[in-house]
N, C-alpha and C positions, 0 to 999 in steps of 0.2 A: 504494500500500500504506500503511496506517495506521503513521506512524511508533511511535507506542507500541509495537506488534508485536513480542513478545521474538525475537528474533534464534535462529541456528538451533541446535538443541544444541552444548555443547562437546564439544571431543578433537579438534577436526579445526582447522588453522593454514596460515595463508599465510603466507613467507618472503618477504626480501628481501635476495638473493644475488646477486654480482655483475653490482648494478648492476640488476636485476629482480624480477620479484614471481612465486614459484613457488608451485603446490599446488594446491589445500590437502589437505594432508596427516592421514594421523592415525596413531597413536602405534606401530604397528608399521613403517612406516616412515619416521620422524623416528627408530628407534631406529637403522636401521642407514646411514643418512645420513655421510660423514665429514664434512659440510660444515659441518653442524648443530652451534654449540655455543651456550656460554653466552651469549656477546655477538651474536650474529646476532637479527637485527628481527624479530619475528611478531608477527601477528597473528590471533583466533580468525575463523572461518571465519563470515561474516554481520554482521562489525564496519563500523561505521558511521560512524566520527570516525577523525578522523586518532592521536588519542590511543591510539587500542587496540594500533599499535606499537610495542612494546619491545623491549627485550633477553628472550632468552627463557628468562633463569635468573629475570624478574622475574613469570613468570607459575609459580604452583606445581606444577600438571600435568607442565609442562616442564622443572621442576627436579628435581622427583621422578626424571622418565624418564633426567634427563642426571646425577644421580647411581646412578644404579641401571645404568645404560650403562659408569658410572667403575669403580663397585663390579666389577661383573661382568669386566672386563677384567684389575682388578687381582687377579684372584681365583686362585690357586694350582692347577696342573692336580689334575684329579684322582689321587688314589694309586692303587696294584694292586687291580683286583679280586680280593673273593676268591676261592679256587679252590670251584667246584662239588663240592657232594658223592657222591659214586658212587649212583647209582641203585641200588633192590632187584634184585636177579633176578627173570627175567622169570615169573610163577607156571605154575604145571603145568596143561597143558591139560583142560579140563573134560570128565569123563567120557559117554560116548555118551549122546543121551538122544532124546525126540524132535522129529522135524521143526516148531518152533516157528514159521519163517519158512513156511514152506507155511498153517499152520494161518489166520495171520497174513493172506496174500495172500488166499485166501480169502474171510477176514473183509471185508478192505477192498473186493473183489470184488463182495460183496451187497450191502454198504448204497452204494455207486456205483450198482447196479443200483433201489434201491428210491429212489433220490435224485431217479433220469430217471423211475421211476416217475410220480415223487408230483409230480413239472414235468409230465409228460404229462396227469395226473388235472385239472391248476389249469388250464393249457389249454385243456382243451375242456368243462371247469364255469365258463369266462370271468371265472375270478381273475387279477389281475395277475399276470404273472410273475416269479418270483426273480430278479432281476440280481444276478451275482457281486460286480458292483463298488460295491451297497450304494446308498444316497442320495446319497453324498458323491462317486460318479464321475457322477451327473444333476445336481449343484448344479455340477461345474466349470464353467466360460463360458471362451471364448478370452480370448484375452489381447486388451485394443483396440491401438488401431495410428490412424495419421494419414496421411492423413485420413480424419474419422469417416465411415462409409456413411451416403449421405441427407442428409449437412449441405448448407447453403446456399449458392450460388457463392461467394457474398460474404462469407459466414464462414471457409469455406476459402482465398478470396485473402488477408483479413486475415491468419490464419494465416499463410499462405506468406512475408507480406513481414516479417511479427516474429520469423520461424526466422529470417532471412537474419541480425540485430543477434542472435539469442536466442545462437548459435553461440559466437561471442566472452564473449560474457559465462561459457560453462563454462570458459572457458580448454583451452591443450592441457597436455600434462602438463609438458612442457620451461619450460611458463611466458611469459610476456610481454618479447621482446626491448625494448629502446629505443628503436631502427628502430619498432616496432609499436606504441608510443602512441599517437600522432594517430588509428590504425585503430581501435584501440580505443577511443580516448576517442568518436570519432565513433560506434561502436556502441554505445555505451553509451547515448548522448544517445538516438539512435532508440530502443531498448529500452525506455527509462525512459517514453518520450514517446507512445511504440508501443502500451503494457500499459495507461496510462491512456485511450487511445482507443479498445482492444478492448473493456477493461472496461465503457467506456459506450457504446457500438453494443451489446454484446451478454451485458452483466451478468457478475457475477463467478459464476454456476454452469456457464457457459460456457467462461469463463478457468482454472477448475478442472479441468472434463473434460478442455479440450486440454491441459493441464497432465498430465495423467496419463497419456493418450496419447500425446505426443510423449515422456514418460517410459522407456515402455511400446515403442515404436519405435527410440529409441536405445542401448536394451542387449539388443533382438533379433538373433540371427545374422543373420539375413534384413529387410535392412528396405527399405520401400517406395519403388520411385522415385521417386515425386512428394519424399520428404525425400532421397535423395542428390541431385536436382536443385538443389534448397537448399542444402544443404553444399556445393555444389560455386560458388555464386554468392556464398555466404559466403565462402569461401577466396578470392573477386577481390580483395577490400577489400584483401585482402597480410597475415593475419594467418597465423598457423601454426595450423595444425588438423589437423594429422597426425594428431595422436592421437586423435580421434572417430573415422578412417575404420576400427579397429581393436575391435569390441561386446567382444571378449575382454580385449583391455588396457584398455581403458575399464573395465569391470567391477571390475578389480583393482583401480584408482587412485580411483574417484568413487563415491560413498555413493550409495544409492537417493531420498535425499533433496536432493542436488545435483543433480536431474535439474530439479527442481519450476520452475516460473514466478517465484515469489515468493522463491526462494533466487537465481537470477541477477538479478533486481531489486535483490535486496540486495548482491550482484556490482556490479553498475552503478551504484548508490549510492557504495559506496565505492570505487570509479575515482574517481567524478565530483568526491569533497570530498578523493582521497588526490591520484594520481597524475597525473589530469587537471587539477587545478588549480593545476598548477604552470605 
């Protein structure tokens, strides 16, 4: 990946909490965190030097949120509401008149009836016919999934062996014990090592699509064996990865944009100048 490359939007932060690196997070739940204050380390989600950890009253996102978290606590309950005011009485019922709802059913009756007419007429004078659901339900396409239909043996193994390093690099939600460096940093090398030799076997409009697709696979209810056979050979390495095996809890915790290729590249970068090189 082009280092110049700006890095991934902010609001979202990795911590450094006893003794590990959690997240990354973003701002509704960093608010209700008790662990989270001024002096604890972050870093924004895609950072690259070791320098982007601080204290995270010294980034201003993060101070806004932890004085407005201060604010809010010290804030005095609310007073009595007041009381409701008595409703009118209820009005006098409406004098006899005529049957409006008959007239009503009726109406909607005929032009139901003149509607299948006029689809019966277009029919059989070989007009296209009306679809209910408009242009916009013949433009949906499925959702892709991984592995692409039709790809090439040997694009799809590459594939298979860059999920097994791609895994670690989303992290689980609990975060990277100390026990689990070496695994990681070890994944991380592959990944980093892994994306530069898919890209050149098989160009970056290729690195793209399965980018989207294993995107697209991972926050499926239903996803395809061939990737829980991958997570499941990921998980050997000895990392935690509970939280992937869960598309509902995943969804809540990791941005549609943490799923990408080139945002766990930027993961693996910075293991590789933070944590790993130590």
């Amino acid at each position: 990946m082009d280092e110049s490359q700006a890095p991934p939007p902010p609001g979202r932060y990795w911590l450094y909490l006893d003794k590990r690196m959690v997240g990354p997070y973003g701002a509704r739940l960093l608010r209700r965190m008790k662990e989270f204050g001024p002096r604890v380390l972050a870093a924004p989600a895609g950072a690259r030097t070791d320098e982007a950890w601080k204290p995270a009253e010294e980034y201003p996102e993060l101070k806004a949120l932890l004085e407005q978290r201060a604010a809010a606590a010290a804030a005095p309950p609310p007073g009595p509401q007041p009381q409701k005011r008595k409703g009118r009485p209820p009005l006098a019922p409406l004098p006899e008149g005529p049957n409006y709802f008959a007239g009503l059913l009726g109406l909607s009756l005929a032009v139901g009836a003149a509607v299948l007419g006029f689809q019966a007429w277009r029919a059989k004078s070989g007009a296209l016919p009306v679809s209910s659901g408009g242009l916009a339900a013949q433009a949906e396409a499925p959702v892709p999934v991984w592995p692409e239909p039709g790809a090439l043996a040997e694009r799809v193994q590459a594939e298979g062996q860059l999920l097994e390093s791609y895994f670690p690099m989303l992290l689980s939600r609990e975060g990277v014990r100390p026990e689990q460096f070496a695994a990681v940093c070890d994944a991380a090398k592959d990944f980093a090592s892994g994306c530069e030799r898919y890209r050149a076997a098989f160009g970056e409009a290729a690195l793209a699509s399965f980018s989207q697709r294993i995107g697209a696979a991972m926050r499926a209810d239903s996803r395809p064996s061939a990737l829980l056979e991958r997570l499941r050979l990921s998980k050997s390495r000895g990392i935690d990865l509970s939280s992937l095996e869960h598309p509902a809890q995943l969804r809540g915790n990791v941005a549609a944009v943490d799923y990408g290729m080139e945002h766990a590249l930027a993961n693996a970068r910075l293991l590789l100048r933070g944590v790993c090189k130590e």
